[in-house]
ROVODREN-27016 format. One line per 5 residues: number of its first residue (from 0); their letters; for each residue x, y, z of C-alpha. Coordinates in pm, whole numbers, plus 50000, padded with zeros to 5 digits. Example, Ala and Ser with C-alpha at 12.3 -4.5 7.8 and 13.67 -1.06 7.14 Angstrom:
REM residues 2
0	as	51230:49550:50780; 51367:49894:50714
This chain:
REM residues 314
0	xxxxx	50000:50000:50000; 50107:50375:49888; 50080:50573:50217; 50072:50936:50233; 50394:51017:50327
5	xxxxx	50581:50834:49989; 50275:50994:49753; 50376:51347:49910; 50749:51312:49839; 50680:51208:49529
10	xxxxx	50498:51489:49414; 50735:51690:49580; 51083:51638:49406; 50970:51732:49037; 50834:52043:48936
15	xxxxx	50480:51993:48907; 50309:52070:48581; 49958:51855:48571; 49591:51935:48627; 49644:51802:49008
20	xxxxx	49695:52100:49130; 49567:52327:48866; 49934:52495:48862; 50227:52428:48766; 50606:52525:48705
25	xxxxx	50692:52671:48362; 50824:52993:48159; 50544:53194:48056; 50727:53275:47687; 50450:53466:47489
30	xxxxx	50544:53571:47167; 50927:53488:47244; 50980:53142:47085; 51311:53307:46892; 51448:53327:47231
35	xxxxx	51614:53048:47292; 51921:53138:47409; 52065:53395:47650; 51823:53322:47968; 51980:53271:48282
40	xxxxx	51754:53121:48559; 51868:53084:48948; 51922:52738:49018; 51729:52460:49193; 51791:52273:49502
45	xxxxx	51687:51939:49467; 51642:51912:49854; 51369:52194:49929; 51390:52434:49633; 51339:52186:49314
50	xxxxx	51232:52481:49073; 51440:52742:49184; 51318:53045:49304; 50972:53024:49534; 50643:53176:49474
55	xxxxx	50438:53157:49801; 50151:53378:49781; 50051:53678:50003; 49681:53610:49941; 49644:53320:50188
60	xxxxx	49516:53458:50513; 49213:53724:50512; 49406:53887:50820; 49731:54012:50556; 49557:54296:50429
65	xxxxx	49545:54631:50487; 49281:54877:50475; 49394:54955:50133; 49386:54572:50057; 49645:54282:50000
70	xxxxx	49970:54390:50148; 50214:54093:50212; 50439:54105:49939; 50709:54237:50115; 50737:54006:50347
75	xxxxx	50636:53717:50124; 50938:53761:49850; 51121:53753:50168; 51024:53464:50249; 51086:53367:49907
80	xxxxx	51478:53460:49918; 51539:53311:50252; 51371:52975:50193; 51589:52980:49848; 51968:53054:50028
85	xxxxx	51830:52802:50292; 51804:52533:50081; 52113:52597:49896; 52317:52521:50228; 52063:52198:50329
90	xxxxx	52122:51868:50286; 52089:51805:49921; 51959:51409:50038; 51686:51540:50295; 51322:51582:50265
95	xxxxx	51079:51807:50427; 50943:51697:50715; 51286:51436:50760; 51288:51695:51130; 51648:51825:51025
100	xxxxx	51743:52176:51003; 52084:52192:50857; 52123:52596:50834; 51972:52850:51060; 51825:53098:50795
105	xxxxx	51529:52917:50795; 51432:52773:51147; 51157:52553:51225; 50876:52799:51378; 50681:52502:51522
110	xxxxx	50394:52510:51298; 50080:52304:51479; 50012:51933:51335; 49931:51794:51108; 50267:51830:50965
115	xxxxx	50291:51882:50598; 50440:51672:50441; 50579:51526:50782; 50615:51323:50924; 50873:51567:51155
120	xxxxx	50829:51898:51217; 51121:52111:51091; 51219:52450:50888; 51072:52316:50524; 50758:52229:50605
125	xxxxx	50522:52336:50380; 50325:52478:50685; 50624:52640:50756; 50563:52899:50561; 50199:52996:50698
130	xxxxx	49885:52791:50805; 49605:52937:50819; 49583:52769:51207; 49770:53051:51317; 49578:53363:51190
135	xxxxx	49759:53682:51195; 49689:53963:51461; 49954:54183:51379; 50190:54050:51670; 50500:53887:51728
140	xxxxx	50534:53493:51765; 50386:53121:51767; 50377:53242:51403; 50514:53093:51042; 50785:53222:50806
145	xxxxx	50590:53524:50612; 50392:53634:50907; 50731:53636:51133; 50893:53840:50876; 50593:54071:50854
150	xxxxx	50713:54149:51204; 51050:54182:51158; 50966:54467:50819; 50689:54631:51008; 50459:54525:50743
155	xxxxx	50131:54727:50783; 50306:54946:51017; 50202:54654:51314; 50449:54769:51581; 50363:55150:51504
160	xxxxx	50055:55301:51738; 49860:55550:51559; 49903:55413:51183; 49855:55067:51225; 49691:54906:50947
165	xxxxx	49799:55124:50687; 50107:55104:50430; 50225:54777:50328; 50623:54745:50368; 50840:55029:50313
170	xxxxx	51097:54945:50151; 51356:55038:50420; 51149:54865:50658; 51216:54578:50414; 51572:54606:50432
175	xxxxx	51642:54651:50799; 51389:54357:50838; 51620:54147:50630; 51917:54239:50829; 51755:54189:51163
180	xxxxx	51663:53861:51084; 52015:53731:50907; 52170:53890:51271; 51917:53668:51464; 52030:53387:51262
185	xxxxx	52320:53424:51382; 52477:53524:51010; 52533:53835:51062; 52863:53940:50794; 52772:53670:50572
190	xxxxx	52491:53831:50402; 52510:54195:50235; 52148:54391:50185; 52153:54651:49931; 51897:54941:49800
195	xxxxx	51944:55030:49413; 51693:55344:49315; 51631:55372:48963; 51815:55035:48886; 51968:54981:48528
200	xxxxx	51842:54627:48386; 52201:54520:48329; 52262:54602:48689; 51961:54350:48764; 52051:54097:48465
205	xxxxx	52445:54079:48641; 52304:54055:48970; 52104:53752:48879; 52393:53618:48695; 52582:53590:49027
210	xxxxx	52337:53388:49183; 52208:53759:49381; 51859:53760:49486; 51729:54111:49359; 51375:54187:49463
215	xxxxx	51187:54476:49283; 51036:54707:49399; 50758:54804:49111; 50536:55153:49105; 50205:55144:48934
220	xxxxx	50158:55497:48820; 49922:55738:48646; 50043:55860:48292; 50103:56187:48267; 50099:56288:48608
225	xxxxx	50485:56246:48708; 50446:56425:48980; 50148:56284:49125; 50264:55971:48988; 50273:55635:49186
230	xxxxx	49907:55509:49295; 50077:55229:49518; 50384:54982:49558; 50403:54566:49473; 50766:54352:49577
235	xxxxx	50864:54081:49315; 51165:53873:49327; 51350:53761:49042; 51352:53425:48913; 51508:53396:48572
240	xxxxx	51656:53694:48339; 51716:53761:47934; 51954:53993:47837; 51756:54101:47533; 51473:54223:47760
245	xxxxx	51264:53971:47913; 51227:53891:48316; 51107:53626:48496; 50964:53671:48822; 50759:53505:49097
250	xxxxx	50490:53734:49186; 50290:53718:49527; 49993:53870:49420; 49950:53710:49044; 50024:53377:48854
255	xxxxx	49982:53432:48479; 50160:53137:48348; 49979:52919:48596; 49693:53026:48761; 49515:52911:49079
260	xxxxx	49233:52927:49334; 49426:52786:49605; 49701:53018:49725; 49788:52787:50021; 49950:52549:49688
265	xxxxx	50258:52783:49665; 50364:52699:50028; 50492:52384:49824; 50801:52513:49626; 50750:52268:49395
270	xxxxx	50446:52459:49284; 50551:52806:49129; 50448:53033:48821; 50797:53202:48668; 50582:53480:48499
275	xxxxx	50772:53623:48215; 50731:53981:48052; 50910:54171:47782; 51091:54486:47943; 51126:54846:47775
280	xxxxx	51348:55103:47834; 51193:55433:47723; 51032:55452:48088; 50727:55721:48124; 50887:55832:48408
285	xxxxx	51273:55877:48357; 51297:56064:48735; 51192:55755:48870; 51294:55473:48638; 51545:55364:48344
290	xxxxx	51332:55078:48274; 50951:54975:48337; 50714:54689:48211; 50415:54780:48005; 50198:54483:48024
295	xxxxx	50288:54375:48397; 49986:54117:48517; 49729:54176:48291; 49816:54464:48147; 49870:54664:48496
300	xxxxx	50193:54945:48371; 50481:54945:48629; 50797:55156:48670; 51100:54964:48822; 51176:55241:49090
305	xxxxx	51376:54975:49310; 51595:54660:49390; 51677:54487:49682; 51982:54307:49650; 51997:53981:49910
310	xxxx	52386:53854:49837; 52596:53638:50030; 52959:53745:50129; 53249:53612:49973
């Protein structure tokens, strides 16, 4: 008899592209079939990152937005990153749920049973990341991954009185969030956080190219109103780059290439939606930008007004 457990690790360790789950890993290449050379995508961990780069979803808990709406995607790329430069230093031969925890970036948080995929409890469990068993209240601990890191970033402004609720992650909130939490993990020194404005794409394309997490920071904006300008703020991370223009990125909001009604999939890294769009660099907005994507998630216009770059020390 199959049991549970050996189904679970199965459909774990490839990249899963079938009805099953309604989602699946793949390139969303519209309209770029001649390009079949120069991308460059971050590599997979077999162990606990099997498609590269993450995608967990800020849409999974009513309780993550703010009164302007969904607000978590600060600390969910976050969460992306981290889980990614865990698994690189795991065990290549463990599992999730196997109950070790070979490097401290990731810890296990102590998510409540049933363990998924178990049958231990430890740092890449897919509950790990958030279960909905835990709701959010804007507090710290006896939390998961994204909603401890919404702590640490001041996501929503929860440790501010007055303006709580409001604002999403600012994005130096995001980066001394991301430093507090490397120093608590005891690697403080081997990890270097770095703000970019107005980044060049070959900045971002090199970045990538070293095996640098670079998180965007993306402005939707109002044309012809430069001054008045930005409407609001989204966080992607980068999971794949092409020199002649294109990006890849997993998005915590949307999945274009794969699309789902069940956010709580993408706790699974196995699961993830690389969503790729052509790039152009005659930006609306050349104050703000060098480079911007036109047709960003259904045809939503974005300015690239940031990047986080996550790199580890030499």
């Amino acid at each position: 008899m199959i049991t549970r457990a050996i189904v679970l690790a199965v459909l774990y360790v490839v990249c899963v592209s079938t009805p099953l789950f309604a989602v699946g890993v793949s390139q969303n290449t519209p309209d770029i079939d001649h390009l079949d050379t120069g991308w460059y995508y971050l590599p997979s961990y077999a162990n606990y990152a099997p498609c590269g780069m993450p995608d967990f979803d800020q849409k999974q808990d009513t309780n993550w937005q703010g009164r302007l709406g969904w607000s978590f995607c600060g600390p969910t790329v976050l969460a992306d990153v981290f889980w990614w430069f865990d698994s690189k230093h795991s065990n290549p031969n463990g599992t999730p749920g196997d109950g070790i925890d070979d490097y401290t970036l990731i810890s296990d948080l102590g998510a409540p049973s049933p363990q998924t995929p178990g049958p231990n409890s430890d740092d890449h469990n897919f509950n790990n990341v958030n279960t909905n068993q835990t709701p959010w209240d804007g507090r710290n601990g006896n939390k998961e991954l994204i909603e401890e890191l919404a702590w640490y970033t001041n996501t929503n402004f929860c440790k501010t009185p007055f303006i709580h609720g409001f604002g999403g992650t600012h994005l130096f909130g995001l980066k001394h969030g991301a430093l507090m939490w490397i120093r608590d993990a005891g690697l403080q020194g081997q990890y270097s956080v770095d703000v970019i404005t107005k980044p060049s794409f070959s900045t971002v394309d090199e970045h990538v190219r070293k095996n640098d997490a670079v998180i965007l920071r993306l402005g939707f904006y109002i044309p012809n109103m430069e001054h008045l300008s930005i409407l609001s703020y989204h966080y992607v991370v980068v999971a794949g780059i092409n020199s002649s223009g294109y990006i890849a990125v997993s998005d915590p909001e949307w999945d274009v290439t794969n699309q789902t009604n069940n956010p709580t999939l993408h706790n699974n890294p196995s699961i993830v939606s690389h969503d790729v769009y052509q790039v152009n660099f005659t930006t609306p907005y050349p104050r703000l930008s060098s480079w911007w994507i036109p047709e960003f998630a259904h045809h939503r216009r974005v300015v690239v007004t940031h990047a986080i770059i996550i790199s580890e020390n030499e």
